[in-house]
C-alpha positions as CSV (number, residue, x, y, z in Angstrom):
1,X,0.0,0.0,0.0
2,X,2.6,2.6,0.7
3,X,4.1,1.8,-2.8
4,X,0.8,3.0,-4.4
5,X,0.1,5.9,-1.8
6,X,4.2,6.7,-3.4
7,X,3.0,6.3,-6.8
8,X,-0.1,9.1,-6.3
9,X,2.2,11.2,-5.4
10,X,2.5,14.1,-7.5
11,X,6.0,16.0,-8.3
12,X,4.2,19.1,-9.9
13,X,3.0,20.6,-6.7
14,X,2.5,23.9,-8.8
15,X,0.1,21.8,-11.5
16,X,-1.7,20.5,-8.8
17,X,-1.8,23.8,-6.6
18,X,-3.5,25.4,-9.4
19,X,-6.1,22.9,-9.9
20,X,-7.3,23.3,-6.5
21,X,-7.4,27.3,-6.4
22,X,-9.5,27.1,-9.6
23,X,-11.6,24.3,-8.5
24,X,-12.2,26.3,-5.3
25,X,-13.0,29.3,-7.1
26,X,-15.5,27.8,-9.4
27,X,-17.5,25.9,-6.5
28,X,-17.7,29.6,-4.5
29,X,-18.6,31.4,-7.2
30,X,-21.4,28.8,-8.2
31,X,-22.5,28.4,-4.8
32,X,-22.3,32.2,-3.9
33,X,-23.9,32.6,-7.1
34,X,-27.0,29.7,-6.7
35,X,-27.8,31.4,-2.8
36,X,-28.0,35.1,-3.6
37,X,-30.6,33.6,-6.8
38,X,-32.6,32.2,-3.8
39,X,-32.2,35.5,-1.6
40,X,-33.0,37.4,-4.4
41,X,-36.5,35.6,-5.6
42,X,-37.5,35.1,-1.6
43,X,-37.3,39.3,-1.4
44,X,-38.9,39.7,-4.6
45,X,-41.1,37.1,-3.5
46,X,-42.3,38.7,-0.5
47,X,-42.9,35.7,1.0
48,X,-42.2,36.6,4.6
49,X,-45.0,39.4,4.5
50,X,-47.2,36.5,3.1
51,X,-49.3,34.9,6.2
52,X,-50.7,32.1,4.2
53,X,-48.5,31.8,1.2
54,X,-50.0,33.2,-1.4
55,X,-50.6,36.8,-2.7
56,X,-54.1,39.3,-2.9
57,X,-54.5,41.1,-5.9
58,X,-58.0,43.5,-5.9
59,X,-58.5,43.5,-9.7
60,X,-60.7,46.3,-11.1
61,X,-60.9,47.4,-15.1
62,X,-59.5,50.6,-16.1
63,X,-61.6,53.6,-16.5
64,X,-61.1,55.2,-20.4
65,X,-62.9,57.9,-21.9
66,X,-65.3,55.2,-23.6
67,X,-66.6,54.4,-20.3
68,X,-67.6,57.7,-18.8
69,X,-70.9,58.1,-18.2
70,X,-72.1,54.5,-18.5
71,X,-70.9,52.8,-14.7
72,X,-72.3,49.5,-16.0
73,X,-69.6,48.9,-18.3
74,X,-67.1,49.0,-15.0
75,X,-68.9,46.2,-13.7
76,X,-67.2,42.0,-14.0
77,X,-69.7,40.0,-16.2
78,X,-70.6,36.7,-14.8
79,X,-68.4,35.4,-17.6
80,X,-65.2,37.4,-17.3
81,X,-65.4,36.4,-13.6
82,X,-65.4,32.7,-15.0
83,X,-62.3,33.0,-16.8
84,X,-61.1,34.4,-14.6
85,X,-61.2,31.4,-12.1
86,X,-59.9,29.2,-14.9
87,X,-56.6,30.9,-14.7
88,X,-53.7,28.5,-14.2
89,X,-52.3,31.3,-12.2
90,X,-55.3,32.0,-10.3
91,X,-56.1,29.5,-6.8
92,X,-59.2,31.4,-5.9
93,X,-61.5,34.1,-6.9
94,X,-63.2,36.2,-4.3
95,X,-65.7,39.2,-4.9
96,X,-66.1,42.5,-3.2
97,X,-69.3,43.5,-2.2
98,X,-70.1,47.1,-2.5
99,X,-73.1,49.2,-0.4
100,X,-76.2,49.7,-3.3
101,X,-77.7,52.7,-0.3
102,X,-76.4,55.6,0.7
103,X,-74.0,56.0,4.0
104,X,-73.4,59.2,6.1
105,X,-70.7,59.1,9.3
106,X,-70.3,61.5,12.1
107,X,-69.4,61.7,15.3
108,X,-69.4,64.5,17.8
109,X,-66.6,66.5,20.1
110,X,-62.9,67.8,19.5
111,X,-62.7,65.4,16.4
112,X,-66.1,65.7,15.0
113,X,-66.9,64.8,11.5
114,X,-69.2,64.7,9.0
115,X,-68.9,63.1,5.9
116,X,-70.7,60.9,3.0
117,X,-69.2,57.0,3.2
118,X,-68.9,53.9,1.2
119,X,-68.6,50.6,2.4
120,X,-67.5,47.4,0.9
121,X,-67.4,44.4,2.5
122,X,-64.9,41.1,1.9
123,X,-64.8,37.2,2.1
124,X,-63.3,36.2,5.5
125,X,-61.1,34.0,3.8
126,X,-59.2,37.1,1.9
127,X,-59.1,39.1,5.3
128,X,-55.3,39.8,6.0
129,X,-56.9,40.3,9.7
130,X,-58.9,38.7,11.2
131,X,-60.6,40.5,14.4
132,X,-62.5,38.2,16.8
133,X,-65.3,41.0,17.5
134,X,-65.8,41.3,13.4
135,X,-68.9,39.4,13.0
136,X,-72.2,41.2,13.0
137,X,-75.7,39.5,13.0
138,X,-79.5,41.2,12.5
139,X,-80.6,43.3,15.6
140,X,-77.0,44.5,16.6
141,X,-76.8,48.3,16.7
142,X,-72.8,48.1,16.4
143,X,-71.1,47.9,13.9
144,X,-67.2,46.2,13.6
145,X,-65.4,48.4,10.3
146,X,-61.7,47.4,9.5
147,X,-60.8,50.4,8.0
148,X,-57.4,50.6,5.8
149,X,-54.1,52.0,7.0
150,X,-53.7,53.8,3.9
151,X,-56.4,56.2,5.0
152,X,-54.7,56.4,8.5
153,X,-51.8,57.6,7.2
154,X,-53.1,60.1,4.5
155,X,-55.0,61.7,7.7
156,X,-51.8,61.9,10.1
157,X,-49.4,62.5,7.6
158,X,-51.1,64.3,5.2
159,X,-54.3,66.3,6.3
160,X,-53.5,66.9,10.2
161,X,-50.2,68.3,9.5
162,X,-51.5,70.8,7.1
163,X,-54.2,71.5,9.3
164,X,-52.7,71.5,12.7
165,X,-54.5,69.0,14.1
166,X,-53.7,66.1,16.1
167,X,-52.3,62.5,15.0
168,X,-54.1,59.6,15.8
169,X,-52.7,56.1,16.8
170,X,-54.6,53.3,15.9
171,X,-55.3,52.6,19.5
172,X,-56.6,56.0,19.7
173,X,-59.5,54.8,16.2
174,X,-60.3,51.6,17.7
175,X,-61.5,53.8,20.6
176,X,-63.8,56.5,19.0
177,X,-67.0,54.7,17.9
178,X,-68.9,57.3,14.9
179,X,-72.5,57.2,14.0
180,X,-73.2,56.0,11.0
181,X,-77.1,56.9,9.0
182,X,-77.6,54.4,6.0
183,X,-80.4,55.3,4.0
184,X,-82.8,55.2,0.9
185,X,-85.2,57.5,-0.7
186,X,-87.8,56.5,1.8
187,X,-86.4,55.7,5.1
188,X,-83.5,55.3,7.4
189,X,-81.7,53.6,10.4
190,X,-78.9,54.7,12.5
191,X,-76.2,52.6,13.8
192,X,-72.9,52.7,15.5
193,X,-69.6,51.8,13.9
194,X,-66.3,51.1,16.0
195,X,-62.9,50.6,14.4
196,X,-61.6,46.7,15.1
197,X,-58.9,46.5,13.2
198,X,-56.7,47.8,10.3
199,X,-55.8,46.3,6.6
200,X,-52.5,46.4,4.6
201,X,-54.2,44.5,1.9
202,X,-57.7,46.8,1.0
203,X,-58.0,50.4,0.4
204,X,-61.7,50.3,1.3
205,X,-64.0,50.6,4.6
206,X,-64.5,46.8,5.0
207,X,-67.8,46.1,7.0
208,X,-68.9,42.5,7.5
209,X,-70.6,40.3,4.8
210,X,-73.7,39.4,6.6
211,X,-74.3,43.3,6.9
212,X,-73.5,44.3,3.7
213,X,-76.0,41.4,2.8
214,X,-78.6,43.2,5.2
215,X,-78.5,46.6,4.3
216,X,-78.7,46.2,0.4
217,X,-81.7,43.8,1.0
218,X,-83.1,46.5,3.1
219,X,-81.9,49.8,2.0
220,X,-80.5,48.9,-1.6
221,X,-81.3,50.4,-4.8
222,X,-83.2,48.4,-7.3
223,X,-79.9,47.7,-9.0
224,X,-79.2,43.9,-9.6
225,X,-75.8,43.0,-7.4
226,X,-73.0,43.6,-9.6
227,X,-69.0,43.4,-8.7
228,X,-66.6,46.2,-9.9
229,X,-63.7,44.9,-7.9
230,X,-62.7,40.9,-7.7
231,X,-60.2,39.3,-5.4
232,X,-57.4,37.1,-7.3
233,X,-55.9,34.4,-4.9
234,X,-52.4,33.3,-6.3
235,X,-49.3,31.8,-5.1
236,X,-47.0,34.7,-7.2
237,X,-48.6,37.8,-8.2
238,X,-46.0,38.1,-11.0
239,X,-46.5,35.2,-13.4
240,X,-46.2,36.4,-17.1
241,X,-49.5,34.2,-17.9
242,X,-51.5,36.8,-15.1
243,X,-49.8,39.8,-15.9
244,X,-50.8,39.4,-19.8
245,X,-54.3,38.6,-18.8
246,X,-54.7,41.5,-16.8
247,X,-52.7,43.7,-19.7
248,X,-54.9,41.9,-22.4
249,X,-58.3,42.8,-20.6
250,X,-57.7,46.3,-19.5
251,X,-57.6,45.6,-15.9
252,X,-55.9,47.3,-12.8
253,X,-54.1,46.2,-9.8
254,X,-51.8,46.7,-7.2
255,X,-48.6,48.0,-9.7
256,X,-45.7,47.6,-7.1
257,X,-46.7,43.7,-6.7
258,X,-46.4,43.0,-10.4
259,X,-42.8,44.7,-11.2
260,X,-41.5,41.9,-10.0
261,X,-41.4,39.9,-12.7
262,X,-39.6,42.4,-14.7
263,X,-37.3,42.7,-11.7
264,X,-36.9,38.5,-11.4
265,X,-36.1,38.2,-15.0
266,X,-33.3,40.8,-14.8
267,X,-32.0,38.5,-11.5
268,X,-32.5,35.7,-13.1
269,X,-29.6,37.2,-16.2
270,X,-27.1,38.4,-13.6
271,X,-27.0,35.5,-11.1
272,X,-27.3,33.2,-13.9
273,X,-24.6,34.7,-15.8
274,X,-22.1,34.2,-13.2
275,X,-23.4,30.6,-12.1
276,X,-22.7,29.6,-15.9
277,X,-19.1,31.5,-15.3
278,X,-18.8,29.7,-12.5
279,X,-19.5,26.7,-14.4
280,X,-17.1,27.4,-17.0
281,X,-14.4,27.5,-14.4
282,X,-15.8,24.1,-13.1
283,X,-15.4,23.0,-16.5
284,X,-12.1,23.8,-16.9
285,X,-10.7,22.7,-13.7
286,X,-12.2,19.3,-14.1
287,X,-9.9,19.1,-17.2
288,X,-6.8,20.2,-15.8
289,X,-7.6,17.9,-12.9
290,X,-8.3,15.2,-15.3
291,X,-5.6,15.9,-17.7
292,X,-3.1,15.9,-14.4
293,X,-4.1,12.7,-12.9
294,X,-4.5,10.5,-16.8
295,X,-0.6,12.2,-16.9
296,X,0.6,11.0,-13.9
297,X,-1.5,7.4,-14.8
298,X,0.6,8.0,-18.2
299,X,4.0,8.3,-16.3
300,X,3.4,5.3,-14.1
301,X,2.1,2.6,-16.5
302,X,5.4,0.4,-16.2
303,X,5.0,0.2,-12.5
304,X,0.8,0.1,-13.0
305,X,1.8,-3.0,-15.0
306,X,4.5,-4.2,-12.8
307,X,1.7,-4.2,-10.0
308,X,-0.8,-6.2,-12.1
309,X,1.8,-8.6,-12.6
310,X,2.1,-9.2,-8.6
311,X,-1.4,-10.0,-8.3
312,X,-3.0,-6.3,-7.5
313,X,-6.3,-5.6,-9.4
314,X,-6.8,-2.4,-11.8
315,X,-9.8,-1.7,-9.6
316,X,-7.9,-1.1,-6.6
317,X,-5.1,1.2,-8.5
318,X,-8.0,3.2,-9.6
319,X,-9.2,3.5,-5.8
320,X,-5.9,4.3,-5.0
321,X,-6.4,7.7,-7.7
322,X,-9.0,8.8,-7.0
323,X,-9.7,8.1,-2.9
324,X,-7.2,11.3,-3.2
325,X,-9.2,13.2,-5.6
326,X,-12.4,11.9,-3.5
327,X,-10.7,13.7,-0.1
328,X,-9.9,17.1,-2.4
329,X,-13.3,17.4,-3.4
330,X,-15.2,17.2,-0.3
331,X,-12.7,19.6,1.1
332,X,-13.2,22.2,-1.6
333,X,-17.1,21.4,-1.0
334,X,-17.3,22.2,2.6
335,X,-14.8,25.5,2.0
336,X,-16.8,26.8,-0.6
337,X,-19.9,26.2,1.6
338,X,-18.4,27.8,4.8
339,X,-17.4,31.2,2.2
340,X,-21.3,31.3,1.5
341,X,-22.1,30.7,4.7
342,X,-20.1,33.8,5.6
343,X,-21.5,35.8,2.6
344,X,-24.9,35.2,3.3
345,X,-24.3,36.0,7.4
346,X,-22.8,39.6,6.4
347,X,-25.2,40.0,3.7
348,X,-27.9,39.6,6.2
349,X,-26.1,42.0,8.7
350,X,-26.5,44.3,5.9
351,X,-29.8,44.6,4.9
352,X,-30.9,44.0,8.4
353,X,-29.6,47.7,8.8
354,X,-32.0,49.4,6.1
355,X,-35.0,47.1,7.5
356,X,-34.8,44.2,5.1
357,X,-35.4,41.1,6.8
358,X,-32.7,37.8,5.6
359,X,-32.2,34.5,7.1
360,X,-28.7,34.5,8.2
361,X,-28.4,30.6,7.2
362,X,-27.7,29.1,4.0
363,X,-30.8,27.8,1.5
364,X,-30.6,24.1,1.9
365,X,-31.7,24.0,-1.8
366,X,-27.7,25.3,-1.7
367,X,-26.3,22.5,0.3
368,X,-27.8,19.8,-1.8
369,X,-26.5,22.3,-4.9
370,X,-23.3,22.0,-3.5
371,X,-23.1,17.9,-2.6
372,X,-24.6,17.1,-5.8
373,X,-22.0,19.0,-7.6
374,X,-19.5,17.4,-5.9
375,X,-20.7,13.9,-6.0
376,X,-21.1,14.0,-10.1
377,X,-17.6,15.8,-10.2
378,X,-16.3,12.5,-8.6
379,X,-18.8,10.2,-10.3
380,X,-17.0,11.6,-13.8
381,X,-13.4,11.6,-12.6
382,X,-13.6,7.9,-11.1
383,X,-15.0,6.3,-14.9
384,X,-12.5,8.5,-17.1
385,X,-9.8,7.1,-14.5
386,X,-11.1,3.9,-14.9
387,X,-11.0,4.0,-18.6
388,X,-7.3,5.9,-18.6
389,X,-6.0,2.6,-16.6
390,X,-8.0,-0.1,-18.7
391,X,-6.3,1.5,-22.0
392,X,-2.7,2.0,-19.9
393,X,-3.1,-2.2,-19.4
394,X,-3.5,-2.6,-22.3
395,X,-0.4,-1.3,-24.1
């Protein structure tokens, strides 16, 4: 045995120092390269903000010139909703109700208002909160109103400060209940509406469904129910099959959640530009390392034979190749994990300093990157050894 562990050894140190720095290089940059990908599509993903997985998009058609004048033509067709379920892209579709009477709030004191009011009202199931004092049944004189934080903030940071008058916290709205008159041309009823919570997802005065239901049945125009905003359930708000629906038909959503497929495909160049580099550089150092070790097979073939001759078998001279090779490639492995281990721990010190939220740990969708790599690397070497000493046998 120690006259084969003599006969691995190389006498190009510099050959074989080379190999390694390259090798290492490629597997870091590939690695570095495959886990920033990941980072990359997880932000643009959002998927930490996502509670349940998926993304809300409230879908309404665009307003043109054509349509002024004539609100029908804003409304979804029981047919366009159809197709709109039948999207591959599309898990659910939920539909906003909207208030067919008319809605006056005020309230009394320091902070009193007057003002005309809409209300819309929304599945549970598409609620981004859900408030255990929400529901709302015939004969209760309250009632629970999620009301958007958009509007919160256009009043505090917008109208108050131009006005000089005072901020309010959200604990502050939950705690000042407003009277609310709903109404049609021949009578009236008076209730009392307290704040119970505050969406991210609706721009909109949600009330519950079974008082939406209520009030139109007892208030509500002569109008047949119709829906001019829908609710699109999907797991990526981005796919190029829903964007060009909702480009083909005319319709509007939430802008900011669909530049991210613009924004993937431009990660999805870079990062896989310099995992094919990286690649490349694989590529070629599994040469050189194949070139140097069917050389040094090359150089030893008199005392390869020689060995055959005193009994040893060609498949333990190739063990005795490549267990080296074997040793040199789960070292470079767990290096070049450890370097993207440290990458993606000072990347996420980073970004944690302008509020964006990384896992400091590497994707394990990495690791198994990495091992698999590594495992067909010496899967490759071990035949094209085995071949280099069945043809050096034969001579």
């Amino acid at each position: 045995m120690k006259a084969l562990q003599k006969l691995i050894q190389t006498k190009n140190s510099q050959s074989a120092g080379f190999t390694t720095i390259a090798l290492l290089f490629g597997f870091c940059l590939l690695f570095i390269s495959v886990q920033l990908y990941i980072n990359a599509i997880n932000l643009l993903s959002n998927t930490q903000q996502k509670k349940d997985g998926y993304d809300y998009l409230v879908v309404n058609k665009k307003i043109t010139n054509a349509m002024m004048g004539d609100n029908a033509r804003s409304y979804f067709s029981r047919e366009e909703i159809e197709q709109a379920k039948k999207l591959q892209a599309v898990e659910q579709v939920g539909l906003i109700s909207t208030n067919r009477y008319g809605i006056e709030a005020n309230t009394l004191g320091k902070l009193a208002f007057s003002t005309q009011l809409f209300f819309e009202s929304v599945p549970d199931d598409y609620l981004d909160i859900l408030p255990e004092n929400r529901h709302w049944k015939e004969g209760d004189r309250t009632v629970p109103v999620i009301l958007s934080a958009e509007y919160l903030n256009l009043y505090n940071f917008g109208f108050a400060l131009s006005q000089g008058l005072p901020q309010l916290s959200e604990e502050t709205i939950k705690a000042i209940p407003f009277n609310v008159t709903i109404y049609d041309k021949t009578h009236e009823a008076q209730f009392v509406a307290t704040v119970v919570g505050f969406t991210q997802r609706y721009s909109s005065v949600v009330v519950p469904m079974e008082f939406m239901q209520f009030a139109n049945t007892e208030f509500g125009s002569d109008k047949p129910d119709a829906t001019s905003r829908i609710i699109l359930k999907t797991k990526e708000a981005d796919q190029p099959q829903l964007v060009k629906y909702l480009d083909d038909h005319g319709y509007s959503t939430q802008q900011e959640k669909l530049k991210g497929n613009k924004l993937k495909s431009i990660v999805q160049l870079v990062f896989g530009a310099c995992g094919f580099f990286g690649c490349f550089v694989l590529a070629l150092s599994f040469l050189l390392l194949l070139m140097y070790l069917k050389l040094l097979i090359i150089q030893s073939s008199a005392k390869l034979q020689l060995l055959v001759i005193l009994g040893y078998q060609p498949s333990l001279l190739q063990k005795q190749f490549t267990r080296r090779v074997a040793r040199l490639l789960m070292a470079l492995v767990l290096v070049s994990i450890s370097c993207t281990a440290i990458v993606q721990y000072l990347l996420s010190i980073q970004l944690k300093k302008i509020a964006v939220i990384l896992t400091p740990f590497v994707s394990w969708i990495t690791i198994i990157v990495a091992l698999s790599i590594g495992i067909f690397i010496y899967w490759l070497l071990n035949r094209k050894v085995k071949n280099v000493i069945a043809q050096v046998m034969k001579k």
